[in-house]
C-alpha positions in Angstrom: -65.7 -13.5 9.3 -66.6 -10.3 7.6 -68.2 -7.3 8.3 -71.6 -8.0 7.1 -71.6 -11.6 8.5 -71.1 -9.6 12.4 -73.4 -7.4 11.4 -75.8 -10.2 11.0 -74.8 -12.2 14.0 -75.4 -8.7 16.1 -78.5 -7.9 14.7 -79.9 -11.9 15.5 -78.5 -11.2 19.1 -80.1 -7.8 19.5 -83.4 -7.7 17.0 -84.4 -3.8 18.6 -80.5 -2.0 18.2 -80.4 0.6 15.4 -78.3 -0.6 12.2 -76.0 2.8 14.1 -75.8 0.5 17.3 -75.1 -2.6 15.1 -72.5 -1.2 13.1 -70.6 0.5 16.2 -70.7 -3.2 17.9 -69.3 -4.5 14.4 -66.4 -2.0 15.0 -65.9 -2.3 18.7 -65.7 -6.6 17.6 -63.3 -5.6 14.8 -60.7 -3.5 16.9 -60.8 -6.0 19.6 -60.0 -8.2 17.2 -57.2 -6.6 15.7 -55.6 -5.0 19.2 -55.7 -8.7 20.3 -53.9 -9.7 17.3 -51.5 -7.2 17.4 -50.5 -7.3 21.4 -49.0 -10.3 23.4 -51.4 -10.2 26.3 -48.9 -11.9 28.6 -46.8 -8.3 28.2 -49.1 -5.6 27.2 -51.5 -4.1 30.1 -55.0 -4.8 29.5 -55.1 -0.5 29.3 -53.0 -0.5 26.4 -55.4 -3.1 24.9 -58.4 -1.4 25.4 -57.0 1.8 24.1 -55.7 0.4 20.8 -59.3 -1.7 20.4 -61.3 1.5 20.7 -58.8 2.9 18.4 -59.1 0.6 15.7 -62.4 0.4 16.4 -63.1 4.4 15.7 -60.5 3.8 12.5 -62.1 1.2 11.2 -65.6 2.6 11.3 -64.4 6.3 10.2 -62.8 4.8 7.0 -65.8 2.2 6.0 -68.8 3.6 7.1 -68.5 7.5 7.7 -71.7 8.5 7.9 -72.7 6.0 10.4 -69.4 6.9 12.1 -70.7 10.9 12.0 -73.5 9.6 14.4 -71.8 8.0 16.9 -68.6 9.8 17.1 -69.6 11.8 20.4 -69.8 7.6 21.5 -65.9 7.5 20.8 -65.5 10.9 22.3 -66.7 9.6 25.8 -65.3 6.4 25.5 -61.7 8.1 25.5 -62.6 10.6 28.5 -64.2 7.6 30.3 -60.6 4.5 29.1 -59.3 5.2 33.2 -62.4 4.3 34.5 -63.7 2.0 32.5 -59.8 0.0 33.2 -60.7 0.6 36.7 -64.1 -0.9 36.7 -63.1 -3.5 34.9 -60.3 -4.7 37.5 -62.6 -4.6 40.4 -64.8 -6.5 38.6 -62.4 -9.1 37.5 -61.3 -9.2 41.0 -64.4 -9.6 42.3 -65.5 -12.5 40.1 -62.1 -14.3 41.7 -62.6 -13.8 45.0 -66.5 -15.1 44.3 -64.6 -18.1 42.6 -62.3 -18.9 45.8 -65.2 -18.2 48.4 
């Protein structure tokens, strides 16, 4: 799937985002992608996986659409000061969701 075909699929999902929003989720989707692709998952911690997905993500979005990128840059700022607890939260909340499942 390419760029503009996410774009497409995010925009039908969320009708009220700014093409800026969009386009940031087109990234984010993107660097998942490729930091997926790129890591076993069975080895790599999930923090190392999130850090290289926001880092493609920012990559990809610096080198194809810069101006968009020039908006939403102090997004990717955040994000990196934010990666420890944003690993955190997600653990409890994958931990939570199991213990739901077991109770």
């Amino acid at each position: 799937m390419n760029r503009d075909e996410l774009f497409k699929i995010v925009k039908e999902q969320h009708p009220d985002w700014p093409d800026e929003q969009i386009w940031t989720q087109v990234s984010v989707m993107i660097g998942a992608d490729e930091a997926v692709s790129r890591t076993n998952p069975d080895t790599t911690p999930i923090d190392q996986i999130i850090e290289i997905a926001i880092e493609k993500a920012e990559i990809w979005l610096r080198e194809n659409l810069p101006l968009i990128f020039a908006k939403v840059a102090d997004f990717f700022a955040q994000l990196w000061d934010r990666l420890p607890d944003i690993v955190v939260r997600g653990f409890n909340y994958i931990w939570r969701v199991i213990e739901d499942i077991f109770n």
